[in-house]
VMD Tcl script that builds the backbone (N, CA, C; Angstrom):
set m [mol new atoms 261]
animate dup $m
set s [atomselect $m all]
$s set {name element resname resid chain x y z} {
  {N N UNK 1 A 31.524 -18.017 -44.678}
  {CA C UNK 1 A 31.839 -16.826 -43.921}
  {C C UNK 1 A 33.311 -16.874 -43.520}
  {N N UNK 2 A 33.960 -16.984 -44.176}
  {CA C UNK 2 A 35.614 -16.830 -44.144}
  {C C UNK 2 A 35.939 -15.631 -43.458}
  {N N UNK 3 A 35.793 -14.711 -43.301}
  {CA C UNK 3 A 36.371 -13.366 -42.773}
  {C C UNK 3 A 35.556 -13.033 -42.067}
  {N N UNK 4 A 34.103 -13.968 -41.404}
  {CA C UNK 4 A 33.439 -13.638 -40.002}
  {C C UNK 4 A 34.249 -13.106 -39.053}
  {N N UNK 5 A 33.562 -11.921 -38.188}
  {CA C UNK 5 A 34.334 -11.464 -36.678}
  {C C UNK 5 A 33.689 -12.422 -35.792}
  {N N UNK 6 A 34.300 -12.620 -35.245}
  {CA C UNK 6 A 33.659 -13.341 -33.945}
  {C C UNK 6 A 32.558 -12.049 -33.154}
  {N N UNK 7 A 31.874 -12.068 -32.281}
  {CA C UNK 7 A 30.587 -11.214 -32.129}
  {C C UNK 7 A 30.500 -11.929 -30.355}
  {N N UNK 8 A 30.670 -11.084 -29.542}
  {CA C UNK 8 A 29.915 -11.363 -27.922}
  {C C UNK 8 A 28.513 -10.575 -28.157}
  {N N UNK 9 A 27.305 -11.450 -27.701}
  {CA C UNK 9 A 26.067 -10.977 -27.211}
  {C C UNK 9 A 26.249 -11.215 -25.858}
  {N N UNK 10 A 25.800 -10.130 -24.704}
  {CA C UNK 10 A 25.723 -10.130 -23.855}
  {C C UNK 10 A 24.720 -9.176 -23.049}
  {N N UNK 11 A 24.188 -8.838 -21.829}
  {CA C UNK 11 A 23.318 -8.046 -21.096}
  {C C UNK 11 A 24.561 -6.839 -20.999}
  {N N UNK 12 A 23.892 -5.711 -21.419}
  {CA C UNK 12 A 24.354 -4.472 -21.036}
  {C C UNK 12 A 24.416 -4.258 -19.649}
  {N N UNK 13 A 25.237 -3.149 -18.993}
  {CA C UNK 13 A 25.382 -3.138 -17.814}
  {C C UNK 13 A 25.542 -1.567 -17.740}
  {N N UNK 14 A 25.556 -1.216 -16.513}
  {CA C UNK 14 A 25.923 0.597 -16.519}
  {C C UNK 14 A 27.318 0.445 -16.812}
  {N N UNK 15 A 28.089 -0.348 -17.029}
  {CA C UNK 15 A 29.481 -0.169 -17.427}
  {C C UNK 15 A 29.474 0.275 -19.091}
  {N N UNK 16 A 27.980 0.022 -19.577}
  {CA C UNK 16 A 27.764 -0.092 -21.163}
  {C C UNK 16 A 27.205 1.369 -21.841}
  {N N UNK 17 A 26.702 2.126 -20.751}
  {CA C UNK 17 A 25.894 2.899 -21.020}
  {C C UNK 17 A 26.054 3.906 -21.672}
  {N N UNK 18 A 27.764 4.261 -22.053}
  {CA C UNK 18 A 27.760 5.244 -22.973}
  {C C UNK 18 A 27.991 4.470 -24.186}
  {N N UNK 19 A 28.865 3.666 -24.199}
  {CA C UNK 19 A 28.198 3.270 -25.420}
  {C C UNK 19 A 27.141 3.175 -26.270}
  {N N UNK 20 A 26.497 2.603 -24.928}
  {CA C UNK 20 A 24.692 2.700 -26.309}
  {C C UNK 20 A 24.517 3.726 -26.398}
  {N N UNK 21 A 24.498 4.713 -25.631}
  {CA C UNK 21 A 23.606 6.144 -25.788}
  {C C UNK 21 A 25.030 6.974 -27.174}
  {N N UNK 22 A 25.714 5.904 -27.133}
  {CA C UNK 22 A 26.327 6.921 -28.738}
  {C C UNK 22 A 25.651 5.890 -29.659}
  {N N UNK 23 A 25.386 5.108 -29.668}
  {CA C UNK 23 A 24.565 4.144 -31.015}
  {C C UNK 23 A 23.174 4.592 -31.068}
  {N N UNK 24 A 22.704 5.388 -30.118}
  {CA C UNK 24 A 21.535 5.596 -30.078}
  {C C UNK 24 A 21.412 7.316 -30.548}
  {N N UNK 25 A 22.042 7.611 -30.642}
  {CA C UNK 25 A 22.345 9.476 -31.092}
  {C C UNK 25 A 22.615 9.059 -32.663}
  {N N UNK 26 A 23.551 7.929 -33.056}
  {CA C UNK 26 A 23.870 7.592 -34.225}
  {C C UNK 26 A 22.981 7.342 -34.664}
  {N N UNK 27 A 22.057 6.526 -34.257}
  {CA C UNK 27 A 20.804 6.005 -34.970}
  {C C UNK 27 A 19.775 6.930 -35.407}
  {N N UNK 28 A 19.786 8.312 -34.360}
  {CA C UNK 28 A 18.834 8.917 -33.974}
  {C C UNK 28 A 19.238 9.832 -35.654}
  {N N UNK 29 A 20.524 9.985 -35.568}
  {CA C UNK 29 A 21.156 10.959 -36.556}
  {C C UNK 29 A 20.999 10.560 -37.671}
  {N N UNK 30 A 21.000 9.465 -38.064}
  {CA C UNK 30 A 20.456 8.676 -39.229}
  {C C UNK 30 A 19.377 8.656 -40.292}
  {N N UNK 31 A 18.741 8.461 -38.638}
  {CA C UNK 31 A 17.184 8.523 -39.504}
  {C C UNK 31 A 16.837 9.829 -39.605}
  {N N UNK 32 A 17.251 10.846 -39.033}
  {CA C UNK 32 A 16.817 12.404 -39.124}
  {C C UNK 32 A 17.035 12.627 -40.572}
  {N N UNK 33 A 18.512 12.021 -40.913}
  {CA C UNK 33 A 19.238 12.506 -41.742}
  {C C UNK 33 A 17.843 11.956 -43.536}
  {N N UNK 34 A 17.600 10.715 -42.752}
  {CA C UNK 34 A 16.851 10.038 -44.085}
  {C C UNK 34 A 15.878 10.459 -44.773}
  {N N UNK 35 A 15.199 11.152 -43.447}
  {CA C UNK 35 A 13.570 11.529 -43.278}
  {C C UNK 35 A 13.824 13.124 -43.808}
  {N N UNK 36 A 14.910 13.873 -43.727}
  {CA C UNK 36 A 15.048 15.459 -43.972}
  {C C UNK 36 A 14.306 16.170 -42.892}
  {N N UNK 37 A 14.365 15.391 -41.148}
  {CA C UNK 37 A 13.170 15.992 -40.473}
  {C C UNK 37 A 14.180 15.923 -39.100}
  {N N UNK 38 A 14.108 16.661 -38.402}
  {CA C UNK 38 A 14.665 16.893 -36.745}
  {C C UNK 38 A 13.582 16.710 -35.873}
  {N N UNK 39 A 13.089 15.225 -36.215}
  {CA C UNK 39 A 12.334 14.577 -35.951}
  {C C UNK 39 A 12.437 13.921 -34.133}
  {N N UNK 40 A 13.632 14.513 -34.059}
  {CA C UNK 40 A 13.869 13.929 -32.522}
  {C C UNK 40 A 15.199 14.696 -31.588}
  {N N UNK 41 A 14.731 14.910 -30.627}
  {CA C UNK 41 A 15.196 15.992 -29.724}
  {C C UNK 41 A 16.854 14.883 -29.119}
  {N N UNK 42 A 17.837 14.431 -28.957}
  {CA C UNK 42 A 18.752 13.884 -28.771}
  {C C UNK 42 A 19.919 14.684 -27.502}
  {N N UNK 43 A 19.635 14.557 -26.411}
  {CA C UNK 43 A 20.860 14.535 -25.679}
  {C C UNK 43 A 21.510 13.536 -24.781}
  {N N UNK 44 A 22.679 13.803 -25.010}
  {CA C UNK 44 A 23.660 12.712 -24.746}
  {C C UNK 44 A 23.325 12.275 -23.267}
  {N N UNK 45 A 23.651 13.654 -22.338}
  {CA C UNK 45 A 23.561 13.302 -20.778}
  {C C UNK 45 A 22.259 13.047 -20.353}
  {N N UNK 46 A 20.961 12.886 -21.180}
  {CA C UNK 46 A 19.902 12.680 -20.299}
  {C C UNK 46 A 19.537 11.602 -21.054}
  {N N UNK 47 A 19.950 11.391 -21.930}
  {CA C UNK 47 A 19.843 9.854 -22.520}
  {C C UNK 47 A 20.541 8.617 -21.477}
  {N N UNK 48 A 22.026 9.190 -21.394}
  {CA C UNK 48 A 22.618 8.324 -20.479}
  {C C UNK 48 A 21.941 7.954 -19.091}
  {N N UNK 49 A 21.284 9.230 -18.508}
  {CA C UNK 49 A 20.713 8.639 -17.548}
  {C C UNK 49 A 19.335 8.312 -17.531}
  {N N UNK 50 A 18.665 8.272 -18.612}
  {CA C UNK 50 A 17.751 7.298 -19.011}
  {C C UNK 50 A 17.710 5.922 -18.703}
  {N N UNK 51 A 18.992 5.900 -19.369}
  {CA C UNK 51 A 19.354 4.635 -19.871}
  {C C UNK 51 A 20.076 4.183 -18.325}
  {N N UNK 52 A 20.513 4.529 -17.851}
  {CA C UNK 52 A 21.208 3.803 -16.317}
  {C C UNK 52 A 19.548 4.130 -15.706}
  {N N UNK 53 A 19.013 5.250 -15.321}
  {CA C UNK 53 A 17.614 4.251 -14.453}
  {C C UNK 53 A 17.208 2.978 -15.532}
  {N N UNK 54 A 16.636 3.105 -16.464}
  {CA C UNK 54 A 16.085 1.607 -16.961}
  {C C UNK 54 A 16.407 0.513 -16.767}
  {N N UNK 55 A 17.859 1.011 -16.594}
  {CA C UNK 55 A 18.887 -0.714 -16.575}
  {C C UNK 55 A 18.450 -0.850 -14.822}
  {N N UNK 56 A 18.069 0.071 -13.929}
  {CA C UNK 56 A 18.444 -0.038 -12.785}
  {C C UNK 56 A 17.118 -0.795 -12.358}
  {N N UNK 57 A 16.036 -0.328 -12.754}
  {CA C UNK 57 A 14.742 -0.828 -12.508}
  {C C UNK 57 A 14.345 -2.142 -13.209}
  {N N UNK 58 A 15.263 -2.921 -13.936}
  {CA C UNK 58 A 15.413 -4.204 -14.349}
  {C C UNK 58 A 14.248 -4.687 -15.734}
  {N N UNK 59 A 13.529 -3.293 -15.444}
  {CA C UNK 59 A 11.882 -3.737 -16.879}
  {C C UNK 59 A 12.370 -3.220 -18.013}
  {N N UNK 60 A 13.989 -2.606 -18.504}
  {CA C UNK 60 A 14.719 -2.267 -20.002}
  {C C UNK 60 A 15.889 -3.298 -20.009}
  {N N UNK 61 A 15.953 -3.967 -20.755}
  {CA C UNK 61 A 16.860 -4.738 -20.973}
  {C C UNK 61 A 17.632 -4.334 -22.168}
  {N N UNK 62 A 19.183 -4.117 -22.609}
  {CA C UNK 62 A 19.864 -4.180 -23.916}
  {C C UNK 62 A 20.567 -5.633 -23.817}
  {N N UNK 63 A 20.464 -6.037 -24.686}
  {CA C UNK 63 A 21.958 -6.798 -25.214}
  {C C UNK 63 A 22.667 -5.923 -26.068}
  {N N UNK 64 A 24.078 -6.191 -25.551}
  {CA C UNK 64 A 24.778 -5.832 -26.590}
  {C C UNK 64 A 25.834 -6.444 -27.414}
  {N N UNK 65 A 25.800 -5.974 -28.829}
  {CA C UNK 65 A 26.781 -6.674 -29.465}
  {C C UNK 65 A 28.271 -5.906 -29.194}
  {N N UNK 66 A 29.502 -7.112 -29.043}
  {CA C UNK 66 A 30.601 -6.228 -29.044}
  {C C UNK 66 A 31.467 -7.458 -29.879}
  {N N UNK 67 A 32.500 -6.823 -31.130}
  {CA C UNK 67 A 33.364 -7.503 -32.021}
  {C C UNK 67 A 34.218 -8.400 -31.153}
  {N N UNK 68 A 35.480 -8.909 -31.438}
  {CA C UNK 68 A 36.385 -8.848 -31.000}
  {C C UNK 68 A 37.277 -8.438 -30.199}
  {N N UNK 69 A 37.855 -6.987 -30.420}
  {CA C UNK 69 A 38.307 -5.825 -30.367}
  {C C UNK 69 A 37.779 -5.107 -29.404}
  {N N UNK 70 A 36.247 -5.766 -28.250}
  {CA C UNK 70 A 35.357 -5.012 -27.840}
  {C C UNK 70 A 35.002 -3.491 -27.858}
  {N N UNK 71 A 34.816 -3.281 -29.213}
  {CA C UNK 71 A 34.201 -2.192 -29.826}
  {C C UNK 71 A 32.579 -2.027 -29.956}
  {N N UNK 72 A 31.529 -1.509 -29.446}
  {CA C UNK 72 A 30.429 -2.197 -29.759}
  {C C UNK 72 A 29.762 -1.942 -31.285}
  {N N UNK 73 A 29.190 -2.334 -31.495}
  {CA C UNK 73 A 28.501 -3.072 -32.456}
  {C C UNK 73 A 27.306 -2.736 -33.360}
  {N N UNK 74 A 26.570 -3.247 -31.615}
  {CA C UNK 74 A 25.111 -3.048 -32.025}
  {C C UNK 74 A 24.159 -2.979 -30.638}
  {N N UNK 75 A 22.860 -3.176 -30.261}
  {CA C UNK 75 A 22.167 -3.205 -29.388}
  {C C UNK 75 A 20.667 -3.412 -30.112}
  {N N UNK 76 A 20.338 -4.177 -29.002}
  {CA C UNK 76 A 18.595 -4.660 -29.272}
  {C C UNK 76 A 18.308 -3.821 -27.845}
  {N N UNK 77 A 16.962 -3.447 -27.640}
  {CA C UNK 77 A 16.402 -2.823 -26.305}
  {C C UNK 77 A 15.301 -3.547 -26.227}
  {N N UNK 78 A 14.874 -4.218 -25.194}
  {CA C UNK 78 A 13.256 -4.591 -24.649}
  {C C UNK 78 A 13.302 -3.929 -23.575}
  {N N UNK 79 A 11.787 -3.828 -23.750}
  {CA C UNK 79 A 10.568 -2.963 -22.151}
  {C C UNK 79 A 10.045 -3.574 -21.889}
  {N N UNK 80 A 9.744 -4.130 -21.032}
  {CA C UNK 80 A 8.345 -4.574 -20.669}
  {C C UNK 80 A 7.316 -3.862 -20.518}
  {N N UNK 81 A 6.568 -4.229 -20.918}
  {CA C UNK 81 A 5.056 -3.350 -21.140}
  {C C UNK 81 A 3.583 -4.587 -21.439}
  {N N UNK 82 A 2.729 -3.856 -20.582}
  {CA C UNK 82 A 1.551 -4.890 -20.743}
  {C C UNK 82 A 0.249 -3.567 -21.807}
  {N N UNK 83 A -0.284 -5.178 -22.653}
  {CA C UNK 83 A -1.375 -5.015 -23.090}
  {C C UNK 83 A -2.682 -4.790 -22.525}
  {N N UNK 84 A -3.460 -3.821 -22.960}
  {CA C UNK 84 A -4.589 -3.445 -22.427}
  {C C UNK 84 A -5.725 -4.939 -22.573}
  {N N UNK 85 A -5.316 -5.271 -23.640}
  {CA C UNK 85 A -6.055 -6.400 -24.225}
  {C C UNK 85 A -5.738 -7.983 -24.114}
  {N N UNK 86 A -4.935 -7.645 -23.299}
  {CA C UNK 86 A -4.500 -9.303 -22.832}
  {C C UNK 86 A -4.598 -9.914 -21.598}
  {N N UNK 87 A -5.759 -9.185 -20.915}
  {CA C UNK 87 A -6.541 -9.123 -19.635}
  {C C UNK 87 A -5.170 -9.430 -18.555}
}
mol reanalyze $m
mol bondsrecalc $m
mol representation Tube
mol addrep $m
């Protein structure tokens, strides 16, 4: 890997939050685009504040990836959520 970027993983923060919510419109745009389907309703400002309560209530977690350059990257999202079946 000669021309690897170096890569920060770190916990998203509300300092992060527009960022993701543009990786997440991107993503959203993507797959619309793949599927030939407007398969998903996408706005920016109620995404964002989606995404700042989740972070606020501590049960959505992102990491995010940011290059070098701190440009971001990428993002993973967990929820917590319980199984019906795991008593």
């Amino acid at each position: 890997m000669a021309n690897a970027m170096p890569v920060l993983i770190r916990h998203a923060t509300h300092d992060d939050v527009a960022d993701v919510t543009a990786m997440v419109g991107a993503l959203l745009n993507e797959i619309m685009q793949a599927i030939g389907s407007a398969a998903f309703h996408f706005d920016k400002e109620e995404t964002a504040a989606r995404l700042s309560n989740f972070i606020s209530t501590g049960k959505y977690k992102v990491l995010l990836a940011r290059s070098s350059n701190g440009e971001a990257i990428g993002f993973l999202s967990l929820y917590e959520s319980y199984a019906l079946y795991a008593e």
